[in-house]
DRENPA-3360 file (N, C-alpha, C; in nm, 2 decimals, always signed):
BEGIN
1 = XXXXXXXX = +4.35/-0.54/-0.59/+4.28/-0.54/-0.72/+4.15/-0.62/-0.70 ~ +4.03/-0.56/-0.74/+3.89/-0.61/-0.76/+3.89/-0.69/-0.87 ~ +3.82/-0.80/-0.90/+3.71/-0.91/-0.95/+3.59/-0.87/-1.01 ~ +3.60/-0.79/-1.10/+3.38/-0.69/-1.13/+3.38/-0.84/-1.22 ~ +3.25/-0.86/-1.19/+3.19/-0.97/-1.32/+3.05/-0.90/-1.30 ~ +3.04/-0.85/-1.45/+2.96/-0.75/-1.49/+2.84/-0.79/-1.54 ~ +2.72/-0.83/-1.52/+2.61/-0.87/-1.55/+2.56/-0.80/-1.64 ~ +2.45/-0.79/-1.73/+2.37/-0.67/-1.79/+2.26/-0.69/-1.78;
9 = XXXXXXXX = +2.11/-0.62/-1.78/+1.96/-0.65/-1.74/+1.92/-0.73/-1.90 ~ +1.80/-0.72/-1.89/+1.69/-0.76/-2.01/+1.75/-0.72/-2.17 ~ +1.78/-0.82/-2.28/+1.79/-0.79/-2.38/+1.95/-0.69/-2.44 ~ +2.03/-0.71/-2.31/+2.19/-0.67/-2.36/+2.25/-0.78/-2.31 ~ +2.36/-0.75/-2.36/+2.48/-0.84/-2.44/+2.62/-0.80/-2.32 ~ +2.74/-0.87/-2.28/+2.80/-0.80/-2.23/+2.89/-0.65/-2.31 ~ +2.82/-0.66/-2.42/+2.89/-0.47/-2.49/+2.83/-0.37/-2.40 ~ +2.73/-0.42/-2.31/+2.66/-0.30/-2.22/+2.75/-0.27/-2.13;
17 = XXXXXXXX = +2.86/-0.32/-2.10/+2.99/-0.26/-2.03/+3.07/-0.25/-2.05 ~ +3.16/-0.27/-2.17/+3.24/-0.28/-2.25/+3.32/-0.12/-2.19 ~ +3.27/+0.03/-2.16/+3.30/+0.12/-2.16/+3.36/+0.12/-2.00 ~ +3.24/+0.07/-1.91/+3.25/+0.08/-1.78/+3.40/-0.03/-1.73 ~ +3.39/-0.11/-1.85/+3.50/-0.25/-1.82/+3.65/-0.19/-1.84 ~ +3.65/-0.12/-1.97/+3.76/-0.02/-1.98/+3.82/+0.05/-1.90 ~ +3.70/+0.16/-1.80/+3.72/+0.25/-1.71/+3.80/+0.15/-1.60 ~ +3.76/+0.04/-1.52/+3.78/-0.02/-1.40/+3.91/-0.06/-1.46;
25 = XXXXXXXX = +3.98/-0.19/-1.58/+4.08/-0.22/-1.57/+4.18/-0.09/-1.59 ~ +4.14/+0.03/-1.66/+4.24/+0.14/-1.64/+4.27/+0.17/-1.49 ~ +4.20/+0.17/-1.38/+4.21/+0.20/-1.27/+4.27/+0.08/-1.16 ~ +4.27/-0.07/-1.23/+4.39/-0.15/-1.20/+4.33/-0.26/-1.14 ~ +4.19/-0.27/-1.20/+4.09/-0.38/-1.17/+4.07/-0.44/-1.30 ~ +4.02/-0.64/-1.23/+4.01/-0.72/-1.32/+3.83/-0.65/-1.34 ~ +3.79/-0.68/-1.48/+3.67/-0.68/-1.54/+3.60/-0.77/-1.64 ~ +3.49/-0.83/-1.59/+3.45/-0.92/-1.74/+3.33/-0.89/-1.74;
33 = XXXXXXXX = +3.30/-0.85/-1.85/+3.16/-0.86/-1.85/+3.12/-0.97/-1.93 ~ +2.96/-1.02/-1.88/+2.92/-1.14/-1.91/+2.79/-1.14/-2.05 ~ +2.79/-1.23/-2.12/+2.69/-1.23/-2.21/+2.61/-1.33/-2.16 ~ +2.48/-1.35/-2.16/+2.42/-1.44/-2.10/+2.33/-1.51/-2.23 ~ +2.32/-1.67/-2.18/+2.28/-1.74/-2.30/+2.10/-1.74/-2.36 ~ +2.16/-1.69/-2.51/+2.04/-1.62/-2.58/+2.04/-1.44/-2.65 ~ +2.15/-1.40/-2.57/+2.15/-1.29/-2.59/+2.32/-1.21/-2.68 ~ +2.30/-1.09/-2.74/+2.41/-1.07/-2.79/+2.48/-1.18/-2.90;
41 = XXXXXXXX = +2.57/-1.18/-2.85/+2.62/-1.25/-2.93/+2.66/-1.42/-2.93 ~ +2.52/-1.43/-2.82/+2.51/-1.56/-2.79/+2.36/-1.57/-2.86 ~ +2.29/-1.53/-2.92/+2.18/-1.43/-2.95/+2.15/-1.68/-3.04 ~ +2.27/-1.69/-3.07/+2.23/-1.81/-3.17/+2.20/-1.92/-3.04 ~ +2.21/-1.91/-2.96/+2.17/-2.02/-2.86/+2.04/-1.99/-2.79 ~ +1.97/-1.94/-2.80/+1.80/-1.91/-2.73/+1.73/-2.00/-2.85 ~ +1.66/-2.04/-2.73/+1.53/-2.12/-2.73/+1.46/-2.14/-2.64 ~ +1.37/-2.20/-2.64/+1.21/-2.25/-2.53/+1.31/-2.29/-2.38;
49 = XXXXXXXX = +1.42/-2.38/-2.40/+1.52/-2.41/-2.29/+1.57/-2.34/-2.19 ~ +1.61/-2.18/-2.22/+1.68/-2.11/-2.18/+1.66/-2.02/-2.07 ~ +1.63/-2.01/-1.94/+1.56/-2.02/-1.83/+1.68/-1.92/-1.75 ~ +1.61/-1.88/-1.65/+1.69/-1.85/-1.52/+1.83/-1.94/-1.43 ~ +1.78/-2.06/-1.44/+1.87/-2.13/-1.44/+2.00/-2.09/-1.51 ~ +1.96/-2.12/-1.62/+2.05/-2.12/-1.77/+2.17/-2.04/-1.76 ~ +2.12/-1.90/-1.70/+2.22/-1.78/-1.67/+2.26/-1.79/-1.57 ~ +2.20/-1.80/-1.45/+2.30/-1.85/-1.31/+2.41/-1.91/-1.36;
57 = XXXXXXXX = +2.38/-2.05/-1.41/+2.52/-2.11/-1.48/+2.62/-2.04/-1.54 ~ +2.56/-1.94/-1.63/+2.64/-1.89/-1.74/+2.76/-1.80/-1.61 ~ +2.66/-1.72/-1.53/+2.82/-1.65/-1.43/+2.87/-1.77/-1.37 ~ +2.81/-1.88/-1.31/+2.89/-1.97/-1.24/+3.01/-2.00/-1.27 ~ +2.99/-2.04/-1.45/+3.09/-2.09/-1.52/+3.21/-2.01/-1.59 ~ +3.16/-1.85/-1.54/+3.30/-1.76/-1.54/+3.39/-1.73/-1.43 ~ +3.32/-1.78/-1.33/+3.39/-1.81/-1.21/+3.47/-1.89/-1.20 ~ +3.45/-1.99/-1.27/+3.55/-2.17/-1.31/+3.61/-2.15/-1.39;
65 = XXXXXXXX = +3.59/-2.08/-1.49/+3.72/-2.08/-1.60/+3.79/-1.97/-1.58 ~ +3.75/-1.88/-1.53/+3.84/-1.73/-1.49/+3.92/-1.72/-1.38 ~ +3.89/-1.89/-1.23/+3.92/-1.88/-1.16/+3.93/-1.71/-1.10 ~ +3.83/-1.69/-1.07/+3.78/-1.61/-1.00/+3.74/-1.62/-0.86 ~ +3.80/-1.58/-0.78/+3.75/-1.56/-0.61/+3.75/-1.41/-0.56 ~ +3.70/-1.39/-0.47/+3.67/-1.26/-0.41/+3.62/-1.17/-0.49 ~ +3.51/-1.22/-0.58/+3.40/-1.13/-0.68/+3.38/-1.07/-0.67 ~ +3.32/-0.93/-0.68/+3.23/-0.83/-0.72/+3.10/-0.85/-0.82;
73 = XXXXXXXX = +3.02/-0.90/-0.79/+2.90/-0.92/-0.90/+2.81/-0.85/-0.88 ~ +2.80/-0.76/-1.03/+2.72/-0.62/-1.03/+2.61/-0.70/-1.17 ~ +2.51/-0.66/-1.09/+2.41/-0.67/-1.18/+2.28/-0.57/-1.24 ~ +2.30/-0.57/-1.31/+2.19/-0.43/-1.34/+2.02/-0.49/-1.41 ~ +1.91/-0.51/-1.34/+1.78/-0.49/-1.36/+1.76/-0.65/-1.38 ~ +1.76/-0.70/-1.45/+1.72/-0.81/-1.43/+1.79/-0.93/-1.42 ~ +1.97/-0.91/-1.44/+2.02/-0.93/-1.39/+2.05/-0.97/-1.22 ~ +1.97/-0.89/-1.14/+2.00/-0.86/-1.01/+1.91/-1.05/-0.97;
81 = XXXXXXXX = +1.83/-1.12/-1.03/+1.80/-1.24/-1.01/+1.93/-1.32/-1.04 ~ +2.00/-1.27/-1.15/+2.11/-1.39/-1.14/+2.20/-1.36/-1.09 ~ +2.27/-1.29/-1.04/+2.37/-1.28/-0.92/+2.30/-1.32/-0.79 ~ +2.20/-1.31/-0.76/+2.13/-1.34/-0.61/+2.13/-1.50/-0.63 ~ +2.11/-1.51/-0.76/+2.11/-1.73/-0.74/+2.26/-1.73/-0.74 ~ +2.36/-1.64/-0.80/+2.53/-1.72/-0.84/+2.56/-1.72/-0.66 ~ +2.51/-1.60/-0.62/+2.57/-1.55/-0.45/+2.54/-1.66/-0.40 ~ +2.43/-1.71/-0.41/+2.36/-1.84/-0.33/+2.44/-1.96/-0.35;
89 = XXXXXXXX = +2.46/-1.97/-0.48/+2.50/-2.18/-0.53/+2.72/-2.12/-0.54 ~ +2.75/-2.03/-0.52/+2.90/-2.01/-0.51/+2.92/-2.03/-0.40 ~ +3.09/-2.12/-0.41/+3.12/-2.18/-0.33/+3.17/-2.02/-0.21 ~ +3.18/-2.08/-0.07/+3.24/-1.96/+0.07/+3.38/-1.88/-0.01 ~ +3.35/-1.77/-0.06/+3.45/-1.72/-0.06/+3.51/-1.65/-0.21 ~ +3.36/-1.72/-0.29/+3.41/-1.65/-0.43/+3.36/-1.53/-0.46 ~ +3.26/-1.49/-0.36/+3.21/-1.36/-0.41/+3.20/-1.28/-0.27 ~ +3.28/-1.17/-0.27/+3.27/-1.07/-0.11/+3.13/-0.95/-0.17;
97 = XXXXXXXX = +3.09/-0.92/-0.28/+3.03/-0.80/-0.24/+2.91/-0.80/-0.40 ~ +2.78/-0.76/-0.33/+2.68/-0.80/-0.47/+2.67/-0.61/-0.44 ~ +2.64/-0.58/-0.58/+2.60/-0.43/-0.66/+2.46/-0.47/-0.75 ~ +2.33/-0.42/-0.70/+2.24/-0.39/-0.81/+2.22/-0.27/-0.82 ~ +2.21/-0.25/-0.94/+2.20/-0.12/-1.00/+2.08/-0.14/-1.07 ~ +1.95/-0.12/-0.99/+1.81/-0.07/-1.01/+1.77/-0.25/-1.09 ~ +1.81/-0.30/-1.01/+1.74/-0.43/-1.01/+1.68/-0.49/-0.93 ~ +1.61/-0.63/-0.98/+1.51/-0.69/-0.92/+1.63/-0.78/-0.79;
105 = XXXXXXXX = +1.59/-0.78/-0.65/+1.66/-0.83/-0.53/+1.53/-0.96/-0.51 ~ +1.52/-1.07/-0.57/+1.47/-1.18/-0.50/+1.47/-1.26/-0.39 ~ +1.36/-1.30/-0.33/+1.38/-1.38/-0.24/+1.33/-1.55/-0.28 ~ +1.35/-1.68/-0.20/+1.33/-1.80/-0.27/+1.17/-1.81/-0.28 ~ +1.19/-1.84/-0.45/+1.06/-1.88/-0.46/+1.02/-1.79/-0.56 ~ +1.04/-1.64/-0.56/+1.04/-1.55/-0.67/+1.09/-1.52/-0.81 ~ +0.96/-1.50/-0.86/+1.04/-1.46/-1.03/+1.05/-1.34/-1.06 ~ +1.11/-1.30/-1.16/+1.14/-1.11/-1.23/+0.92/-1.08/-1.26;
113 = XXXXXXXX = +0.90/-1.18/-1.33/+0.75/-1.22/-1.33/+0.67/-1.14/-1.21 ~ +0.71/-1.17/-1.13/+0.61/-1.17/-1.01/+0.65/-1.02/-0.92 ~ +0.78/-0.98/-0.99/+0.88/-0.87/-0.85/+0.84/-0.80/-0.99 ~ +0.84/-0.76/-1.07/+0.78/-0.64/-1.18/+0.65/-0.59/-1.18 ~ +0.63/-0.41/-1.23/+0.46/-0.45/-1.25/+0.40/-0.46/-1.41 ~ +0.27/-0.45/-1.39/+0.19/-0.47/-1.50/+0.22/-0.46/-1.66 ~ +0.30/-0.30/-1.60/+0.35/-0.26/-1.74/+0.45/-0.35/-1.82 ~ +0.52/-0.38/-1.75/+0.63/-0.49/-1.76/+0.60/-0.63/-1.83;
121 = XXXXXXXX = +0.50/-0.67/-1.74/+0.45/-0.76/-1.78/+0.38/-0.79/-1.94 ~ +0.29/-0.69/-1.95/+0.26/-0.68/-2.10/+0.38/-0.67/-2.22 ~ +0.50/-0.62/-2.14/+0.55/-0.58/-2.26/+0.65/-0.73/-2.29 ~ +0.65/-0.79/-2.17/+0.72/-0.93/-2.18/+0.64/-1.02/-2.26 ~ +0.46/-1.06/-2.26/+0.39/-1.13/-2.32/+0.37/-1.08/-2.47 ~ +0.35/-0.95/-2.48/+0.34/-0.90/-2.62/+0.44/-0.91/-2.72 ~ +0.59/-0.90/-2.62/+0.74/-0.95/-2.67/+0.78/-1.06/-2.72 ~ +0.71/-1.15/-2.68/+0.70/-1.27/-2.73/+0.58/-1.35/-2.81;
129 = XXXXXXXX = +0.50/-1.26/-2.91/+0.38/-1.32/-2.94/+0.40/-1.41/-3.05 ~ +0.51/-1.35/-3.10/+0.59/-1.41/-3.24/+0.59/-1.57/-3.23 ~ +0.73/-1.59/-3.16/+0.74/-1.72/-3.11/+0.67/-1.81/-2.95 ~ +0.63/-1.71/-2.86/+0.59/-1.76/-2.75/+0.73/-1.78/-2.68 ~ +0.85/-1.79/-2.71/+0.94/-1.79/-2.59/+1.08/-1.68/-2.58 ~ +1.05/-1.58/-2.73/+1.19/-1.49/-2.72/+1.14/-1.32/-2.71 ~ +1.14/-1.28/-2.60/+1.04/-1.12/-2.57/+1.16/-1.07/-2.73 ~ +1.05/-1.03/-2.78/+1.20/-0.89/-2.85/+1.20/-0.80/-2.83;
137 = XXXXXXXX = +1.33/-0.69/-2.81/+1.36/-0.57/-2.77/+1.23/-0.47/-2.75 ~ +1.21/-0.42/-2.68/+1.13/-0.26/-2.59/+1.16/-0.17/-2.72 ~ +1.05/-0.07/-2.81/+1.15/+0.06/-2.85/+1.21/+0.15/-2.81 ~ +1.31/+0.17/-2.83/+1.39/+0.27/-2.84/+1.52/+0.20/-2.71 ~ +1.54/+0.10/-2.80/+1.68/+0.01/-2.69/+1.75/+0.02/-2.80 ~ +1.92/+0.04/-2.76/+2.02/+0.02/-2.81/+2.02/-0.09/-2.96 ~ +2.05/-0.05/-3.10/+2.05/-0.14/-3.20/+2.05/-0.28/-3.15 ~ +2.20/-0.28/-3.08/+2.28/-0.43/-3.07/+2.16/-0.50/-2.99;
145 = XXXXXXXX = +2.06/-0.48/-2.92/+1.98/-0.55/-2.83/+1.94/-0.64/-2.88 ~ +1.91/-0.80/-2.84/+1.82/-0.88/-2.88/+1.73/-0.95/-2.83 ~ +1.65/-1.02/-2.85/+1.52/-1.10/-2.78/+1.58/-1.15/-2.69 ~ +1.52/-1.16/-2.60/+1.54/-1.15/-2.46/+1.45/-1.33/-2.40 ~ +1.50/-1.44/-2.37/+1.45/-1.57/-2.30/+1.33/-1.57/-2.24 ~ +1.18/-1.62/-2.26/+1.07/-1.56/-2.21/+1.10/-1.63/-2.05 ~ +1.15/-1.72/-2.09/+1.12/-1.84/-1.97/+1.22/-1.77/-1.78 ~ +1.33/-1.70/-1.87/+1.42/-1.65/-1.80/+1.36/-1.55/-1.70;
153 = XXXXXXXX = +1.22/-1.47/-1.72/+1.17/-1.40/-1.68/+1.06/-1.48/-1.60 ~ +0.98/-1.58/-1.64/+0.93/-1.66/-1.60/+0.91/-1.73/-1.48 ~ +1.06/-1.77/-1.47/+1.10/-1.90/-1.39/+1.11/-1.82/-1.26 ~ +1.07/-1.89/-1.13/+1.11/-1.88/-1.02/+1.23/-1.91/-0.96 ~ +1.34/-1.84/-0.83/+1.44/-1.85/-0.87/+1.47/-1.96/-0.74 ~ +1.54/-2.06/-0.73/+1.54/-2.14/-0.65/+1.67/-2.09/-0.53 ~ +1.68/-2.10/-0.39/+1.75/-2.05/-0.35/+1.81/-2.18/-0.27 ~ +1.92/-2.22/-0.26/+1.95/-2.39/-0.19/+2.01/-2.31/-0.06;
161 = XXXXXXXX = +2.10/-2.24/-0.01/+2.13/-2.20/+0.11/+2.09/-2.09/+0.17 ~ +2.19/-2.05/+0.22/+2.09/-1.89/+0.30/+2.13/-1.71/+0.21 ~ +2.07/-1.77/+0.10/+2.08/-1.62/+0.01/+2.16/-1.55/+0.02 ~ +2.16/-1.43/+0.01/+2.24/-1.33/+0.05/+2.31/-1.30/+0.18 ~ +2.26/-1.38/+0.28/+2.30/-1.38/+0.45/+2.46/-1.40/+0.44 ~ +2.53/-1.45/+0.34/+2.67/-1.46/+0.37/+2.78/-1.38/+0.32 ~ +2.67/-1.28/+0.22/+2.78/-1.18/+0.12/+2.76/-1.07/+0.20 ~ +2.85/-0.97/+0.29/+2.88/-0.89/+0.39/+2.86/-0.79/+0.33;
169 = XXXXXXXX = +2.91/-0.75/+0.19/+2.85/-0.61/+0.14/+2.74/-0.61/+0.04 ~ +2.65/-0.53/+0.05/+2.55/-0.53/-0.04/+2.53/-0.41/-0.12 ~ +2.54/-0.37/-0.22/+2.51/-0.22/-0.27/+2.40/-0.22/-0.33 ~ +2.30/-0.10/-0.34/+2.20/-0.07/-0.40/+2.17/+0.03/-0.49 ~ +2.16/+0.03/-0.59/+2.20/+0.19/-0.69/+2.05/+0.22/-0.75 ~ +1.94/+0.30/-0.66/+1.85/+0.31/-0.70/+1.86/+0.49/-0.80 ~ +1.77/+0.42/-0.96/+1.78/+0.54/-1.08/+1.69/+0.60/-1.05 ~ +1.66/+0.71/-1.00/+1.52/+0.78/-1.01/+1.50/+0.84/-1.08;
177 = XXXXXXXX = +1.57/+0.88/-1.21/+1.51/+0.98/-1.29/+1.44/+0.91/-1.42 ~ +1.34/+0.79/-1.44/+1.28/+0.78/-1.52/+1.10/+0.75/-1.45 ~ +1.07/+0.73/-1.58/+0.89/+0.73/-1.54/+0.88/+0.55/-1.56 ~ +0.80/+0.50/-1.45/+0.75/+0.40/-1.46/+0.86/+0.25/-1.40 ~ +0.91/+0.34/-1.36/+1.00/+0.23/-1.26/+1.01/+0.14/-1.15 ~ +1.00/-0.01/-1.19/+0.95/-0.05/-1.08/+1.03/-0.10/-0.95 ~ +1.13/-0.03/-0.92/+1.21/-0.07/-0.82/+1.20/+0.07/-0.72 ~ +1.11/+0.13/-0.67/+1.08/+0.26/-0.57/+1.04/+0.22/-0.45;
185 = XXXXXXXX = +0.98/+0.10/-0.46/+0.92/+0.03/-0.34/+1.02/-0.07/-0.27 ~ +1.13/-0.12/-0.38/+1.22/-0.16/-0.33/+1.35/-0.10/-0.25 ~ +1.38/+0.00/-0.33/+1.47/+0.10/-0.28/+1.42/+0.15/-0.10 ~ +1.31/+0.20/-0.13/+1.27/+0.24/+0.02/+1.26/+0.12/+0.13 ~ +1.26/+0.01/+0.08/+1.29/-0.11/+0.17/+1.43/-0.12/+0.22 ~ +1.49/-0.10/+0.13/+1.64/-0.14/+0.14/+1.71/-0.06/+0.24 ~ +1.70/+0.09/+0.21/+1.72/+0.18/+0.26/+1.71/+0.20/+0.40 ~ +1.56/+0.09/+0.45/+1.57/+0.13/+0.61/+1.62/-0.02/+0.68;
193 = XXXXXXXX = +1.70/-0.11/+0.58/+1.79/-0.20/+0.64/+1.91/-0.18/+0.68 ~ +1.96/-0.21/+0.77/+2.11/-0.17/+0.84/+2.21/-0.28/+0.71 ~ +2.16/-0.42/+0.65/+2.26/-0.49/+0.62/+2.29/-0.41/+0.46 ~ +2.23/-0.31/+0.43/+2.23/-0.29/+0.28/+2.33/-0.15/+0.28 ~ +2.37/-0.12/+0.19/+2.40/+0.04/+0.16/+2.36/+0.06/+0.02 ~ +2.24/+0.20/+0.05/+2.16/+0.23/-0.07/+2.26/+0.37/-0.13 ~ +2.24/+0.39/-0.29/+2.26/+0.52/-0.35/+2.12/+0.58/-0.42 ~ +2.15/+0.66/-0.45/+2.06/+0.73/-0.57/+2.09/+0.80/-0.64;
201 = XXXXXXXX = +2.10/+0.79/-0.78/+2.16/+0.87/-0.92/+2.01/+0.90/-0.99 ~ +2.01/+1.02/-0.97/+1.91/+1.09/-1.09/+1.92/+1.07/-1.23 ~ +1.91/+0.96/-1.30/+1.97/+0.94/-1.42/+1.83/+0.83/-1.47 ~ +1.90/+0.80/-1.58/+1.75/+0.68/-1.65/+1.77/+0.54/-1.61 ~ +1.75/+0.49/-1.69/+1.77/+0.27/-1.62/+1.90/+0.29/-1.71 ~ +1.94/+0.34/-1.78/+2.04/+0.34/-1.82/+2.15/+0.38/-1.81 ~ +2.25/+0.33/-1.67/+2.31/+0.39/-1.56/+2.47/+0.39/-1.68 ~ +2.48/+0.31/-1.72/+2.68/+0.35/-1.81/+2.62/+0.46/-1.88;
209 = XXXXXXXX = +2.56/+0.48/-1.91/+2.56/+0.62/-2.08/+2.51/+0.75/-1.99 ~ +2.39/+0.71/-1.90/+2.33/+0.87/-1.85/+2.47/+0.92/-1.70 ~ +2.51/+0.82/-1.66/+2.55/+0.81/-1.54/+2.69/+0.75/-1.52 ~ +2.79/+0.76/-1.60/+2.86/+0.64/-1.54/+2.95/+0.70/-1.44 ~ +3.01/+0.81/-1.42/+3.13/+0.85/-1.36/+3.05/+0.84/-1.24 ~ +2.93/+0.85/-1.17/+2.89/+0.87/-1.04/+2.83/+0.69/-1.07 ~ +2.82/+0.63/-1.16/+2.85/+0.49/-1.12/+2.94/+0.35/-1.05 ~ +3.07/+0.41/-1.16/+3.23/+0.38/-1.14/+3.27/+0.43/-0.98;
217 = XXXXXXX = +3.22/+0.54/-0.91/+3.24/+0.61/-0.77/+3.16/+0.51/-0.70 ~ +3.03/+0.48/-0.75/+3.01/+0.35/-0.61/+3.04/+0.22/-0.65 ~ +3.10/+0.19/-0.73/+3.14/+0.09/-0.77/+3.31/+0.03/-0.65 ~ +3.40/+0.12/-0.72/+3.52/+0.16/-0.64/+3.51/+0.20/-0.52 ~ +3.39/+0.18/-0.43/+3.40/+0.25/-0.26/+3.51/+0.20/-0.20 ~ +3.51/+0.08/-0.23/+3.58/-0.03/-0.10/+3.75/-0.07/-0.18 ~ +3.79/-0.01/-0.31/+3.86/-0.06/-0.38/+3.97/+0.01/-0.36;
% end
């Protein structure tokens, strides 16, 4: 039995898996998906405070109360920064295998800021003109979405050990079927590394709804 602790990118809540969490425990796996602080139905705790950091914590501390070892931490888009800090600051042995699904892959010292392009950018500064620190939702995102932590995007990600060097499997789930995607130049990186195993689903950034049964399949490789 697998460990998924289910991350979600920019501006969802863990109901962005709620379907996919279903599928896995029907198949005889533990599943949790995570809400991260500021969003969903944590949506009452964002403020100016609420940072990159902030969410590393938040998986850390599902790790500690769920007593959780031998993880699976899948993270989807911008997410894919805070599983790369949890992989880093978790203790030898809580987590065997990271899944990004068309996320940002950081190295120390980098923000979602800096690893996105232009387009992106604007839409994070203009997303926040209101208050200066809560982006709100992109159109045409899911009702339930909410403003999204400016700082969280912001912040550079601090890396204390040797990153990813110690998690053995690595999965990469690059979406090609939308316009303006900024993970293409990533994927083609990854791809000609021996330590990575890349996919590709023709689908949108929105891999549970356009995509999930050929999601749930690379999810389950090793399971």
């Amino acid at each position: 039995m697998a460990t998924f602790i289910l991350v979600p990118g920019g501006w969802h809540g863990g109901w962005h898996y709620s379907g996919l969490a279903d599928r896995l425990r029907a198949a005889g796996h533990r599943a949790l998906p995570v809400t991260l602080t500021g969003l969903g139905d944590r949506a009452h705790l964002s403020g100016p405070a609420v940072n990159l950091e902030t969410h590393i914590e938040d998986v850390l501390a599902v790790l500690a109360s769920e007593q959780v070892s031998d993880a699976v931490l899948v993270g989807h888009s911008y997410a894919g920064m805070v599983i790369t800090g949890v992989a880093d600051r978790a203790a030898p042995g809580l987590v065997r295998r990271l899944v990004y699904s068309d996320a940002y892959v950081p190295e120390n010292g980098q923000s979602c800021w800096e690893l996105t392009t232009e387009a992106f950018r604007q839409i994070f500064l203009s997303g926040a003109a209101a208050d200066g620190f809560s982006v709100q939702p992109p159109p045409g995102l899911d009702p339930r979405t909410t403003a999204h932590p400016l700082a969280s995007f912001l912040q550079r990600l601090r890396l204390t050990g040797d990153g990813l060097g110690r998690i053995a499997t690595r999965d990469y789930v690059y979406l090609s079927g939308w316009t303006g995607t900024p993970f293409t130049e990533l994927h083609e990186r990854l791809a000609k590394d021996p330590e990575w195993r890349t996919h590709v689903l023709d689908c949108s950034h929105n891999v549970v709804r356009d995509a999930l049964d050929d999601f749930q399949r690379i999810l389950l490789l090793d399971e």
